[in-house]
PyMOL Python script that loads the backbone (N, CA, C, O; Angstrom):
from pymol import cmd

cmd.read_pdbstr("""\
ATOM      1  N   UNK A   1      46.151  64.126  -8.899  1.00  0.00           N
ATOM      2  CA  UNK A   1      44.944  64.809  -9.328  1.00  0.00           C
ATOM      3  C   UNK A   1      44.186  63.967 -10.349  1.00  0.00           C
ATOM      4  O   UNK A   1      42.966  64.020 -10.193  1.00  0.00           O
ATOM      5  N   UNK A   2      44.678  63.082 -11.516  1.00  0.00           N
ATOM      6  CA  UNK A   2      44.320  62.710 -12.371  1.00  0.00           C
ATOM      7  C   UNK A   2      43.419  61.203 -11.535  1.00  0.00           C
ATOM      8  O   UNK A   2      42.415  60.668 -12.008  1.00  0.00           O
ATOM      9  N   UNK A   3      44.070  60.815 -10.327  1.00  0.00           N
ATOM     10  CA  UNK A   3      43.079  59.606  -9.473  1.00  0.00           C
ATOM     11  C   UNK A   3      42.003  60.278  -9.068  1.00  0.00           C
ATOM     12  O   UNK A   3      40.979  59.679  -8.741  1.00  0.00           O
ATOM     13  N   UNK A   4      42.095  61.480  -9.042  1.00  0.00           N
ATOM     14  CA  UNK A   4      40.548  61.881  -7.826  1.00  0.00           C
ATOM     15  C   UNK A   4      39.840  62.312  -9.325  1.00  0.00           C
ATOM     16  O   UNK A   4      38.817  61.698  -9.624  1.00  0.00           O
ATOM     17  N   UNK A   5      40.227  63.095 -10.043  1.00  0.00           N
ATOM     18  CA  UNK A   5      39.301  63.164 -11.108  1.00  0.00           C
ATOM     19  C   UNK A   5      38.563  61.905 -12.071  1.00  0.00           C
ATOM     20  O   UNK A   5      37.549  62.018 -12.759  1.00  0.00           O
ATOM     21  N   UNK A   6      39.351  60.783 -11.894  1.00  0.00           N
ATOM     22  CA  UNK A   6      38.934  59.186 -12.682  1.00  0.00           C
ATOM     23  C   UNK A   6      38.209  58.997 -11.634  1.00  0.00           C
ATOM     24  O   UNK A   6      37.015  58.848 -11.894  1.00  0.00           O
ATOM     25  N   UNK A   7      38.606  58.930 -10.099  1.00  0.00           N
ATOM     26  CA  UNK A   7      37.574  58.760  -9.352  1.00  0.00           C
ATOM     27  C   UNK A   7      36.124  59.141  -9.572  1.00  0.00           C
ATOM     28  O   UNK A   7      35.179  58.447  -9.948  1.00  0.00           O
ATOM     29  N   UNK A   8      36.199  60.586  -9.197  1.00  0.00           N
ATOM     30  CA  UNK A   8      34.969  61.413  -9.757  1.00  0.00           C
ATOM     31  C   UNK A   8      34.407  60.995 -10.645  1.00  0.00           C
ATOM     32  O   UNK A   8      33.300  60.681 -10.206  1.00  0.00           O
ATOM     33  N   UNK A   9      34.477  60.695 -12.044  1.00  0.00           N
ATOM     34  CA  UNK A   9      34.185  60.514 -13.042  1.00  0.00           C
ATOM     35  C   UNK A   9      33.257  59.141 -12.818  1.00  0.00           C
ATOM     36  O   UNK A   9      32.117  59.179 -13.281  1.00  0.00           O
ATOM     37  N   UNK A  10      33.743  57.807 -12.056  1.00  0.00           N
ATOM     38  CA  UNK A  10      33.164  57.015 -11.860  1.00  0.00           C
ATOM     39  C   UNK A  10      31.969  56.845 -11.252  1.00  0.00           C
ATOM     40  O   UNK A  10      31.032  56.121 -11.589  1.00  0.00           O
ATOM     41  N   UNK A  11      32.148  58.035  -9.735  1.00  0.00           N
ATOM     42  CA  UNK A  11      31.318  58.024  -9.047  1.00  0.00           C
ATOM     43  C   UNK A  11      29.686  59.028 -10.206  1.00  0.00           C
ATOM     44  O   UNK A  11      28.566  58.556 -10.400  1.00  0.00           O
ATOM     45  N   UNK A  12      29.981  59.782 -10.481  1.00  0.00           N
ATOM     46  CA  UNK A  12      29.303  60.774 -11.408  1.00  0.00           C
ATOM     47  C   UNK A  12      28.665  60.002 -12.088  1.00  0.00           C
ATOM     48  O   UNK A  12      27.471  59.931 -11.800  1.00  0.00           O
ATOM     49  N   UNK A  13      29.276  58.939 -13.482  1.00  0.00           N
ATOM     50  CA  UNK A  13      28.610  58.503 -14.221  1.00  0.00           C
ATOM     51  C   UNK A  13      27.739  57.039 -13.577  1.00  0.00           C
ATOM     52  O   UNK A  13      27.272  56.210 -14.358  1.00  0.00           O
ATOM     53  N   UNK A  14      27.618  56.891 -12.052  1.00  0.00           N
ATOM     54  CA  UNK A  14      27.079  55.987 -11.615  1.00  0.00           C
ATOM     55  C   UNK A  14      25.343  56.928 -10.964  1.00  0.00           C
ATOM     56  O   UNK A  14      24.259  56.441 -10.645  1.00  0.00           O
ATOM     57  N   UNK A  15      25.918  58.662 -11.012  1.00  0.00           N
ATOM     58  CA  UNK A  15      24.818  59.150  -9.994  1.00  0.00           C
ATOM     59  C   UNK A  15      24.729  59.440  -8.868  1.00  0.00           C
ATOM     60  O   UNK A  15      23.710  59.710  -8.234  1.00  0.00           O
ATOM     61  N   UNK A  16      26.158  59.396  -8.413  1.00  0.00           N
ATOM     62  CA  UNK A  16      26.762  60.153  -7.048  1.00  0.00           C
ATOM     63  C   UNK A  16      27.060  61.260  -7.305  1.00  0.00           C
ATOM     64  O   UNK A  16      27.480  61.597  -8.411  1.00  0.00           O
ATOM     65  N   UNK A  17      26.790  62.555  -5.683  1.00  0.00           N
ATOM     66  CA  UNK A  17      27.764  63.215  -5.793  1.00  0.00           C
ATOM     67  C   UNK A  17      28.043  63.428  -4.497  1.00  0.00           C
ATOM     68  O   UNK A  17      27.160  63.539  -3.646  1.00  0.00           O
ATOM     69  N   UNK A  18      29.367  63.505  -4.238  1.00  0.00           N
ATOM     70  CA  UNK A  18      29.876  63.543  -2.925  1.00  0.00           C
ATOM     71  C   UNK A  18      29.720  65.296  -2.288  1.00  0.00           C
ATOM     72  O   UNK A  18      29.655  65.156  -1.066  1.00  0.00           O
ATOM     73  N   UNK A  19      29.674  66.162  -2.477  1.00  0.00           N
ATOM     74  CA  UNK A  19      29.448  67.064  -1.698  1.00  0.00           C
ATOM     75  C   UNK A  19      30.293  67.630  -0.386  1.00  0.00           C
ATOM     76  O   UNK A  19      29.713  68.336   0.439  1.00  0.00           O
ATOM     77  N   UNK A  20      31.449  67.345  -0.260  1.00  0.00           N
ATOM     78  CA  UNK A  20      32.477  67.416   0.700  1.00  0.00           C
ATOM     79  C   UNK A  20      33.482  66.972   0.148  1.00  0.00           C
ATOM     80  O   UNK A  20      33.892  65.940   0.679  1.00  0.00           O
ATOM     81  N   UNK A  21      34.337  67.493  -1.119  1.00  0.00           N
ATOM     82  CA  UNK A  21      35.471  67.261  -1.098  1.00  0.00           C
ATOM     83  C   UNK A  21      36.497  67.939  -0.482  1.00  0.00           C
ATOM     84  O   UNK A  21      36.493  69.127  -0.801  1.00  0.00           O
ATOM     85  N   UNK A  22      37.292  67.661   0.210  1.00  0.00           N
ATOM     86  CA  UNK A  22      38.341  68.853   0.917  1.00  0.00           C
ATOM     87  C   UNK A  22      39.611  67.837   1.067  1.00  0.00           C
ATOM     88  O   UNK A  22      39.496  66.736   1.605  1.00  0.00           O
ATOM     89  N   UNK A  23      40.298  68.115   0.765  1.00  0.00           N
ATOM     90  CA  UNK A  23      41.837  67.255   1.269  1.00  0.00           C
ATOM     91  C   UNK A  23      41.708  65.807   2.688  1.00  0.00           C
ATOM     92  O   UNK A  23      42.016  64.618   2.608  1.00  0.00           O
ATOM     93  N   UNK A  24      41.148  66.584   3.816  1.00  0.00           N
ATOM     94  CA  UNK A  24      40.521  65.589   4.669  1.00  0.00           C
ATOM     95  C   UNK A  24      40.272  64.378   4.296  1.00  0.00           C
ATOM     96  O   UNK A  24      40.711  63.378   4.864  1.00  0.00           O
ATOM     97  N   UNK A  25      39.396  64.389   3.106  1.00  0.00           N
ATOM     98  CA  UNK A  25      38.533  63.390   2.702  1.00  0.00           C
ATOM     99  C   UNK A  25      39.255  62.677   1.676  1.00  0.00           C
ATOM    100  O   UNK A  25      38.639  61.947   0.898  1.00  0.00           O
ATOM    101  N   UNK A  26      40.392  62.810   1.612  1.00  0.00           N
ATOM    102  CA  UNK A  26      41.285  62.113   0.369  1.00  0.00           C
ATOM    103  C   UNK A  26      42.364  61.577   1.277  1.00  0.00           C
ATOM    104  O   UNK A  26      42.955  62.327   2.054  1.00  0.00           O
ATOM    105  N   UNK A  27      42.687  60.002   1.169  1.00  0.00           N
ATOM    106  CA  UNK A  27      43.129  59.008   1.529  1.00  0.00           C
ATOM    107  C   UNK A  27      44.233  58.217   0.598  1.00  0.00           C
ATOM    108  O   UNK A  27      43.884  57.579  -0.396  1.00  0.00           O
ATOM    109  N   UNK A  28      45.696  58.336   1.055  1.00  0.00           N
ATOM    110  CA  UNK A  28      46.403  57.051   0.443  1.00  0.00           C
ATOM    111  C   UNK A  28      46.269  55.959   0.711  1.00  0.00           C
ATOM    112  O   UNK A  28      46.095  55.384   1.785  1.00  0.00           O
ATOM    113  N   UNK A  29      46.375  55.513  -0.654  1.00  0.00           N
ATOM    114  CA  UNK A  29      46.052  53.723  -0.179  1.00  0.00           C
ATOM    115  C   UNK A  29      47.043  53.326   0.451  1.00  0.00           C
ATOM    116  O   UNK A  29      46.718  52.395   1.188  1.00  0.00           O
ATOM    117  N   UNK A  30      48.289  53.627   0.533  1.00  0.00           N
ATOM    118  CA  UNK A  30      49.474  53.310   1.334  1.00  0.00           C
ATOM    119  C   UNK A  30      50.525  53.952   1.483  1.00  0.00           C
ATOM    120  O   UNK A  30      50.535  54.869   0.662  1.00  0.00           O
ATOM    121  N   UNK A  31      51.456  53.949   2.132  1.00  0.00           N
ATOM    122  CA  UNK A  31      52.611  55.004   3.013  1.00  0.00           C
ATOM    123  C   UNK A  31      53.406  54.967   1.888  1.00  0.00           C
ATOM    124  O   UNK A  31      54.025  55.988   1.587  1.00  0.00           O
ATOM    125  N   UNK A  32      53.540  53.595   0.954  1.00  0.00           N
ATOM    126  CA  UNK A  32      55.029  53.203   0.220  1.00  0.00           C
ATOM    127  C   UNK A  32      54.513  54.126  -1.441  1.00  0.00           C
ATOM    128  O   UNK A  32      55.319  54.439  -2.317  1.00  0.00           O
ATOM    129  N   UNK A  33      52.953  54.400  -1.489  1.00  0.00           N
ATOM    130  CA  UNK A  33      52.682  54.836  -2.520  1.00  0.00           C
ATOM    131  C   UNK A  33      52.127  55.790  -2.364  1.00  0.00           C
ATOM    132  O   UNK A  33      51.220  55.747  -1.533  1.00  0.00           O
ATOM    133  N   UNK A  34      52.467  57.471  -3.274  1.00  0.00           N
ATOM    134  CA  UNK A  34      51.261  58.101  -3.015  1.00  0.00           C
ATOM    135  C   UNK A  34      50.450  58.589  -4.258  1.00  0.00           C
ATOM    136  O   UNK A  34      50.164  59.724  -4.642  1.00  0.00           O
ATOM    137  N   UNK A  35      50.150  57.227  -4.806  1.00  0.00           N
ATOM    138  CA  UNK A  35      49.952  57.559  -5.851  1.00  0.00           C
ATOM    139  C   UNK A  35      48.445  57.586  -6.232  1.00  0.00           C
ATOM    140  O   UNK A  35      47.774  58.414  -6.848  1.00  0.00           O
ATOM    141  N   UNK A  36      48.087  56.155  -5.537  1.00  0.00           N
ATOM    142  CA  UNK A  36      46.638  55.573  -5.160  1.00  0.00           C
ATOM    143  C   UNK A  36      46.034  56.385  -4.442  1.00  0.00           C
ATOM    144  O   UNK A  36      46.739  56.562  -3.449  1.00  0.00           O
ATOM    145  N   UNK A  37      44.973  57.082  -4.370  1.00  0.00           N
ATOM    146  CA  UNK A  37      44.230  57.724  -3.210  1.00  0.00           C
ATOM    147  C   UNK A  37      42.296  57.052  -2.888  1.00  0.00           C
ATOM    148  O   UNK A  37      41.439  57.064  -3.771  1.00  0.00           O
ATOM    149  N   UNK A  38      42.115  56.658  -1.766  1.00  0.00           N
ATOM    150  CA  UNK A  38      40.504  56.991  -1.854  1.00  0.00           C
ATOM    151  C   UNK A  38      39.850  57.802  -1.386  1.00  0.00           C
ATOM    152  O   UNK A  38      40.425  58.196  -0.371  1.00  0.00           O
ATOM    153  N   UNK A  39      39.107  58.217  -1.507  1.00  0.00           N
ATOM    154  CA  UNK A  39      38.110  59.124  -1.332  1.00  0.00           C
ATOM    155  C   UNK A  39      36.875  58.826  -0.232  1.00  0.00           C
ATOM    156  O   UNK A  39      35.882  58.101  -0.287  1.00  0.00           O
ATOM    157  N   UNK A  40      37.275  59.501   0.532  1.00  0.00           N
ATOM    158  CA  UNK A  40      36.417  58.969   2.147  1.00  0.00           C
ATOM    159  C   UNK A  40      35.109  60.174   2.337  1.00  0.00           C
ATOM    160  O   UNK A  40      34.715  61.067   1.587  1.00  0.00           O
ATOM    161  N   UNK A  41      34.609  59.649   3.908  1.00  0.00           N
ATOM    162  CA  UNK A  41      33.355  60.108   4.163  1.00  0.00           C
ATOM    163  C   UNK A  41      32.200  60.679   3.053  1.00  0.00           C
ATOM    164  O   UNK A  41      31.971  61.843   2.726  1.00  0.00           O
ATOM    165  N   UNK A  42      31.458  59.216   2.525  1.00  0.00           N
ATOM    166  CA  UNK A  42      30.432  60.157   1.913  1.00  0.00           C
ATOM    167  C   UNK A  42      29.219  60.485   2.823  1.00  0.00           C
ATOM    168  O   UNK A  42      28.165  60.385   2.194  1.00  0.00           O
ATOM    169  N   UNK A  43      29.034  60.901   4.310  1.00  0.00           N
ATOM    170  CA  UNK A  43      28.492  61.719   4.761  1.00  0.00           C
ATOM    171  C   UNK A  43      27.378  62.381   4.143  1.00  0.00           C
ATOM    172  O   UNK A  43      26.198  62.118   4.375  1.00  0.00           O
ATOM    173  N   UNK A  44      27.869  63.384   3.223  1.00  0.00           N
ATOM    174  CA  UNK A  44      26.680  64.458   2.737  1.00  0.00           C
ATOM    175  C   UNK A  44      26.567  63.639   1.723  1.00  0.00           C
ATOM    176  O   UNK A  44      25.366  63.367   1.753  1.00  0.00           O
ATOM    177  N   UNK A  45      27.172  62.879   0.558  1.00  0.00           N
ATOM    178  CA  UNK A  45      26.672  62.258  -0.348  1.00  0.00           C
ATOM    179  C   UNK A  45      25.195  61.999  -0.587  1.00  0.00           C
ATOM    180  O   UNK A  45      24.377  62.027   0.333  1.00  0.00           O
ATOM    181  N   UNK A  46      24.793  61.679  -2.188  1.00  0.00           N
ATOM    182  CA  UNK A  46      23.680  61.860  -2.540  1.00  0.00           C
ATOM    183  C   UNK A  46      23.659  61.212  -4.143  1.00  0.00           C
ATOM    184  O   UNK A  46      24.572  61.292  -4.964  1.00  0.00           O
ATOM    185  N   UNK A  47      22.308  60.540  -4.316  1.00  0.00           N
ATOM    186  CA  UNK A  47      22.124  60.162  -5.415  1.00  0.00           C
ATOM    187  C   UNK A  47      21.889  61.135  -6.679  1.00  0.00           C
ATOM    188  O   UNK A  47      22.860  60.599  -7.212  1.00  0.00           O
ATOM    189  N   UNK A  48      21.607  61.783  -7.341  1.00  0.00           N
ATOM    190  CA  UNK A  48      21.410  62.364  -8.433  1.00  0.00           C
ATOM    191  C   UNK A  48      20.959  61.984  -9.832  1.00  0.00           C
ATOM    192  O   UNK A  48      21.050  60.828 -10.245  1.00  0.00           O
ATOM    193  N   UNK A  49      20.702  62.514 -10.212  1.00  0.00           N
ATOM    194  CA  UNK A  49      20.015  62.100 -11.929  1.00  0.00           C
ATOM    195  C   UNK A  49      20.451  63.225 -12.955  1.00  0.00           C
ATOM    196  O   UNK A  49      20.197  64.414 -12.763  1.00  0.00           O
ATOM    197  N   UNK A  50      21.215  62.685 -14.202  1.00  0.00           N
ATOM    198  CA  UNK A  50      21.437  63.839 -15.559  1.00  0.00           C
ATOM    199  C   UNK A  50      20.445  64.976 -15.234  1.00  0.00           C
ATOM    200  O   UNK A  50      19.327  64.992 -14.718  1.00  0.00           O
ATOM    201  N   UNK A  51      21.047  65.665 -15.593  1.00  0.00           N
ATOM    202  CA  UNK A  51      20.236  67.027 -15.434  1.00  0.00           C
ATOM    203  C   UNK A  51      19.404  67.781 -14.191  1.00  0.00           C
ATOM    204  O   UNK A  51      19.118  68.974 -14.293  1.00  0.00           O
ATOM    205  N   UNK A  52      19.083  67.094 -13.156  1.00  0.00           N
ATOM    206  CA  UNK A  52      18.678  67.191 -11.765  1.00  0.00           C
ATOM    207  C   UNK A  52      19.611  68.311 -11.088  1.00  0.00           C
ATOM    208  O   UNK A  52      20.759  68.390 -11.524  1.00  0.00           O
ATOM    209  N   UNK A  53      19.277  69.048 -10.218  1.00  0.00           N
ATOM    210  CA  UNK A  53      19.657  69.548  -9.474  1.00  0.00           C
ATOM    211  C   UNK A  53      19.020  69.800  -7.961  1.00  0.00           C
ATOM    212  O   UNK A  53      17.878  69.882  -7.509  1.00  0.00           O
ATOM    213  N   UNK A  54      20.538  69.889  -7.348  1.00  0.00           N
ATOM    214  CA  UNK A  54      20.435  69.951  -5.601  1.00  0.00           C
ATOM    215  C   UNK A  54      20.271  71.151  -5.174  1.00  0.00           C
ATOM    216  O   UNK A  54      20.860  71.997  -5.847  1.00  0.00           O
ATOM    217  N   UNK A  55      19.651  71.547  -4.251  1.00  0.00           N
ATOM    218  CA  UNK A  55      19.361  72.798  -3.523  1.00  0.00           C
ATOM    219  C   UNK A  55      19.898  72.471  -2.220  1.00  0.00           C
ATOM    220  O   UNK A  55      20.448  73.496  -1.816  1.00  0.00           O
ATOM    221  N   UNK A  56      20.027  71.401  -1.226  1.00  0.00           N
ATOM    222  CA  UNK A  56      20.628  71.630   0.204  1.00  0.00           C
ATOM    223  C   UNK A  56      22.023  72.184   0.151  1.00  0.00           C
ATOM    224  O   UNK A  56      23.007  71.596  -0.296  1.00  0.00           O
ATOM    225  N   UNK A  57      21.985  73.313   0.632  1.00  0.00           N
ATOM    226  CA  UNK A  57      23.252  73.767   1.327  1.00  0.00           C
ATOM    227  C   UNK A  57      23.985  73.054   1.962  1.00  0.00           C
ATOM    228  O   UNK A  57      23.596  72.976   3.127  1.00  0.00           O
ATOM    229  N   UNK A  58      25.194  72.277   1.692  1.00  0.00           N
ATOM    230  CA  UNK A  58      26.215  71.597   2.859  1.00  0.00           C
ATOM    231  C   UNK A  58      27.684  71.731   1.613  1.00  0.00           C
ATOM    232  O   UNK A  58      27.910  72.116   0.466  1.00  0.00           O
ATOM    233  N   UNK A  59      28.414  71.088   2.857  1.00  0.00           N
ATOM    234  CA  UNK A  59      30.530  70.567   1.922  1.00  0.00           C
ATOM    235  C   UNK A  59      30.900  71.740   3.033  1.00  0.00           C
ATOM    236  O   UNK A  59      29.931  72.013   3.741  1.00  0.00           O
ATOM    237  N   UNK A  60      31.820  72.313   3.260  1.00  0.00           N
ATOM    238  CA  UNK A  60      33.190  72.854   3.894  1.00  0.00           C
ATOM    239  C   UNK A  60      33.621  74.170   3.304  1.00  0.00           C
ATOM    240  O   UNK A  60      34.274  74.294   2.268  1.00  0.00           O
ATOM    241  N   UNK A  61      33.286  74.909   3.895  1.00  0.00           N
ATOM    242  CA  UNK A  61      33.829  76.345   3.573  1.00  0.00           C
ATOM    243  C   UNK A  61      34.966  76.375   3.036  1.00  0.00           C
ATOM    244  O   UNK A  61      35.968  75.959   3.617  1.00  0.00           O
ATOM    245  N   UNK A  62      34.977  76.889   1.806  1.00  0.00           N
ATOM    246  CA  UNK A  62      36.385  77.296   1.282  1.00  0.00           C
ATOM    247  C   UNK A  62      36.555  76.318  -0.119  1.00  0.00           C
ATOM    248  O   UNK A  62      37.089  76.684  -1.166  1.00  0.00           O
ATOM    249  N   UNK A  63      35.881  74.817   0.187  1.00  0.00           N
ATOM    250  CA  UNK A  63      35.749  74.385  -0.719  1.00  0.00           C
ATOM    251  C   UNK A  63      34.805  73.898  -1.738  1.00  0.00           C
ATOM    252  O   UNK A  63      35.055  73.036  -2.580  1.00  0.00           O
ATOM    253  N   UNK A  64      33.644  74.561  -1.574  1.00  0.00           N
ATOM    254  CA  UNK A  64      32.351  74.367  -2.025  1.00  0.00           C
ATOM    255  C   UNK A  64      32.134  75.539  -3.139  1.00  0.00           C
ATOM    256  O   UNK A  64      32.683  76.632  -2.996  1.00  0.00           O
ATOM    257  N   UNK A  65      31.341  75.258  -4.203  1.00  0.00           N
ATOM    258  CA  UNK A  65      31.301  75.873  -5.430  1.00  0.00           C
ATOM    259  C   UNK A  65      30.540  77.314  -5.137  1.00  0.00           C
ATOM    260  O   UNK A  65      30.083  77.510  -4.011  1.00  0.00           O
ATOM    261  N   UNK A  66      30.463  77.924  -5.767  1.00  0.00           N
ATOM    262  CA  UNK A  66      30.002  79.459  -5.885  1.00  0.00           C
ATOM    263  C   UNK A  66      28.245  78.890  -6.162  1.00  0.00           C
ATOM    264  O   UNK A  66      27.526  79.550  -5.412  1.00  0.00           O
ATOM    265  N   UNK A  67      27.632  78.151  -6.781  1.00  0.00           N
ATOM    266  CA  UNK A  67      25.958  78.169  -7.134  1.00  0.00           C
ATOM    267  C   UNK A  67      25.693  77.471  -6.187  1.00  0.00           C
ATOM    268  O   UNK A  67      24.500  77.293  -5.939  1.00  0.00           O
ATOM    269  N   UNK A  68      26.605  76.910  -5.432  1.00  0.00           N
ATOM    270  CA  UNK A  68      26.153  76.041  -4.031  1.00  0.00           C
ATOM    271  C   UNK A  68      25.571  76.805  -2.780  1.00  0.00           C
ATOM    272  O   UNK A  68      24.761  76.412  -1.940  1.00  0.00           O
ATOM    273  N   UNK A  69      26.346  78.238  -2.927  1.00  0.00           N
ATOM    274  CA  UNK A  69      25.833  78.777  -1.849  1.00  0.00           C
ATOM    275  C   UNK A  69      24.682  80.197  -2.312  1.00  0.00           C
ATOM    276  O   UNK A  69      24.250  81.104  -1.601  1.00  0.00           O
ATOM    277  N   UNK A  70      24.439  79.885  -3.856  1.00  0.00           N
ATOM    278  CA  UNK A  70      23.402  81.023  -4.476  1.00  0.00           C
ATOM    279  C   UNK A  70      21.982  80.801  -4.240  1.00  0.00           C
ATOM    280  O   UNK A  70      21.097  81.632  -4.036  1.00  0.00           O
ATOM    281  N   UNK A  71      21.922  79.536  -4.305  1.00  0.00           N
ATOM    282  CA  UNK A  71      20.214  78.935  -4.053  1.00  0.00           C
ATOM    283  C   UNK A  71      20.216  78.949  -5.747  1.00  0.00           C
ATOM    284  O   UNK A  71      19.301  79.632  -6.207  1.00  0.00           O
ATOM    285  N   UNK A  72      20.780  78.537  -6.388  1.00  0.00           N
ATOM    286  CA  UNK A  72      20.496  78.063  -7.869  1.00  0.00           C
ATOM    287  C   UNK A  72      20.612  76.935  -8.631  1.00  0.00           C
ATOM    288  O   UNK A  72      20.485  76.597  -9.808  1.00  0.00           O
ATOM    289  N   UNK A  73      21.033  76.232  -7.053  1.00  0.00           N
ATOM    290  CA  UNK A  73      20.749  74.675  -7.861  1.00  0.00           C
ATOM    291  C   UNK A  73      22.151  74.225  -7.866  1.00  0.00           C
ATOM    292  O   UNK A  73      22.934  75.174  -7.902  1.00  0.00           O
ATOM    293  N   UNK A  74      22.772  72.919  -7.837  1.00  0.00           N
ATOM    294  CA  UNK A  74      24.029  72.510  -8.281  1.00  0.00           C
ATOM    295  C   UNK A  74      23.953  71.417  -8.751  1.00  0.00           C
ATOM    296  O   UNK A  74      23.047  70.805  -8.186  1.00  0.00           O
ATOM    297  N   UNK A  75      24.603  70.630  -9.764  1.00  0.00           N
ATOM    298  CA  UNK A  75      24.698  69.527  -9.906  1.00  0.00           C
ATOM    299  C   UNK A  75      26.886  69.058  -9.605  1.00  0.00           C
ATOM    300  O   UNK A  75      27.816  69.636  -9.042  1.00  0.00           O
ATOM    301  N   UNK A  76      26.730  67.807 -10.345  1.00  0.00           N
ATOM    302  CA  UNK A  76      27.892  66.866 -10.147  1.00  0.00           C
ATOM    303  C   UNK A  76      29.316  67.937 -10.412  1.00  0.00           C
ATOM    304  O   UNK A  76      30.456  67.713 -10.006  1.00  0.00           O
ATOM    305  N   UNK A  77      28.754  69.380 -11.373  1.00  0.00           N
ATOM    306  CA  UNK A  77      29.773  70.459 -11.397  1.00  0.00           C
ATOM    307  C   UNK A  77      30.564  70.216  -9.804  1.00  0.00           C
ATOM    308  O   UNK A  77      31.753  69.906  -9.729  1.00  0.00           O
ATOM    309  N   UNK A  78      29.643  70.425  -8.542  1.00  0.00           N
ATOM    310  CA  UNK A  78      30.513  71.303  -8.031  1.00  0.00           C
ATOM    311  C   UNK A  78      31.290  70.661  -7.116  1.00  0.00           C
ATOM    312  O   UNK A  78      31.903  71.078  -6.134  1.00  0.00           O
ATOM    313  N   UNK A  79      31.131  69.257  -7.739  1.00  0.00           N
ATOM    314  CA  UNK A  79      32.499  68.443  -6.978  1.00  0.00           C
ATOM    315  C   UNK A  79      33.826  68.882  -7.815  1.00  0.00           C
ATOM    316  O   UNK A  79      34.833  69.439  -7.378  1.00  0.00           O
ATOM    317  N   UNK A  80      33.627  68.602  -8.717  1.00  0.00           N
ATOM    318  CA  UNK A  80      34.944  69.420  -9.720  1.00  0.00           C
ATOM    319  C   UNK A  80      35.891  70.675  -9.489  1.00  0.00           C
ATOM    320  O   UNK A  80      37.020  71.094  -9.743  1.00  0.00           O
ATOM    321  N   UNK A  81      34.894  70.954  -8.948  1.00  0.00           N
ATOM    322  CA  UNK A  81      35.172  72.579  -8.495  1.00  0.00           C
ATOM    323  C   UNK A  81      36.018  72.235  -7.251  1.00  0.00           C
ATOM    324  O   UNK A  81      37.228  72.101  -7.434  1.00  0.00           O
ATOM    325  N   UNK A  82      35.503  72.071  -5.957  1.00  0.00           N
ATOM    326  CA  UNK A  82      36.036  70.995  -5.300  1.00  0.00           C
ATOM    327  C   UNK A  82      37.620  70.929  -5.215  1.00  0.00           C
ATOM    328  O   UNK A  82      38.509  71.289  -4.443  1.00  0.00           O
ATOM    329  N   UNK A  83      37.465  70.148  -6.658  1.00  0.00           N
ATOM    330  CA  UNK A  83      38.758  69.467  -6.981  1.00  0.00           C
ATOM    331  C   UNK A  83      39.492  70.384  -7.510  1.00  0.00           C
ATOM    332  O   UNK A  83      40.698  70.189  -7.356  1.00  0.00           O
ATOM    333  N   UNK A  84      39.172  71.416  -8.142  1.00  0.00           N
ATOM    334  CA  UNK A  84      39.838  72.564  -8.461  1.00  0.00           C
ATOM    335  C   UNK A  84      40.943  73.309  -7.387  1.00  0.00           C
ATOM    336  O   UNK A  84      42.143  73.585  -7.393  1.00  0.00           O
ATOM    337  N   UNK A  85      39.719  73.466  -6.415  1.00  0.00           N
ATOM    338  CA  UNK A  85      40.064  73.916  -4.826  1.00  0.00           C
ATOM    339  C   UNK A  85      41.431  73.052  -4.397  1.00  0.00           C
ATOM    340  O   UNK A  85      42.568  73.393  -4.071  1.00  0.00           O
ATOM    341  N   UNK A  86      40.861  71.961  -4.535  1.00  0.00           N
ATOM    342  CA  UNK A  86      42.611  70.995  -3.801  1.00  0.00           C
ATOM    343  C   UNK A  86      43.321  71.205  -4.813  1.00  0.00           C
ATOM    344  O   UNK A  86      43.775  72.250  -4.347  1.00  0.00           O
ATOM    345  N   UNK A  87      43.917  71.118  -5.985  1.00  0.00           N
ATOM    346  CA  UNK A  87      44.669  71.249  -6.977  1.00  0.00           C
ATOM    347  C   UNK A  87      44.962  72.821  -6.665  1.00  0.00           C
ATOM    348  O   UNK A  87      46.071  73.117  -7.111  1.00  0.00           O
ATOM    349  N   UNK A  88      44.381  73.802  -6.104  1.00  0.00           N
ATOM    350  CA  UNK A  88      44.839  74.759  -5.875  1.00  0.00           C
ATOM    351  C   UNK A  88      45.541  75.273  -4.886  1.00  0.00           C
ATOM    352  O   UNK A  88      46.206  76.309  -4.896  1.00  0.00           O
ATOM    353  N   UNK A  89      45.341  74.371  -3.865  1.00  0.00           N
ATOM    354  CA  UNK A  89      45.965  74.228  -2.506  1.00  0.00           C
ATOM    355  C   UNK A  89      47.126  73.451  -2.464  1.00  0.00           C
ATOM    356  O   UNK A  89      48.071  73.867  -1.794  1.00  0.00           O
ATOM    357  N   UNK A  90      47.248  71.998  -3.294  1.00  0.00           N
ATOM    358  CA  UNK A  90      48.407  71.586  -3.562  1.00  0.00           C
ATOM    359  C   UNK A  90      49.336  72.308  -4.321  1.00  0.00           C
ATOM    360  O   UNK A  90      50.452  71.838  -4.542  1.00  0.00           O
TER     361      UNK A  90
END
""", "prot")
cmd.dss("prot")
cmd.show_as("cartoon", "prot")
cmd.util.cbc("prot")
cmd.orient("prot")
């Protein structure tokens, strides 16, 4: 959990947000380790700006944030959330 969240963090403070996190989309770097993970299909991905917010509806039922599907806007929150979701499933 602590790789996908440093992940996140990188991608975020560059102005990404991936928008489809779900287990699917999380990758070991190798069989002998599972420690390394990457983070695949950015698909819905999207650029962003501090304080900006997204209005398109998209990501995977079940794991997509609660203001994602309100029409109130989301920002880089609701990958976190996301990640909440897998940490809750693991």
């Amino acid at each position: 959990m602590r790789n996908l969240l440093q992940a996140l963090d990188y991608l975020h403070n560059r102005g990404i947000i991936h928008r489809d996190l779900k287990p699917e989309n999380l990758i070991l770097a190798s069989k002998e380790n599972d420690y390394n993970l990457k983070i695949a299909d950015f698909g819905l991905a999207s650029f962003i700006a501090r304080g900006e917010l997204l209005y398109l509806r998209c990501g995977s039922p079940g794991y997509v944030a609660p203001e994602l599907l309100e029409d109130k806007g989301y920002s880089t929150k609701g990958d976190i959330f996301s990640a909440g979701i897998i940490l809750y499933v693991m």
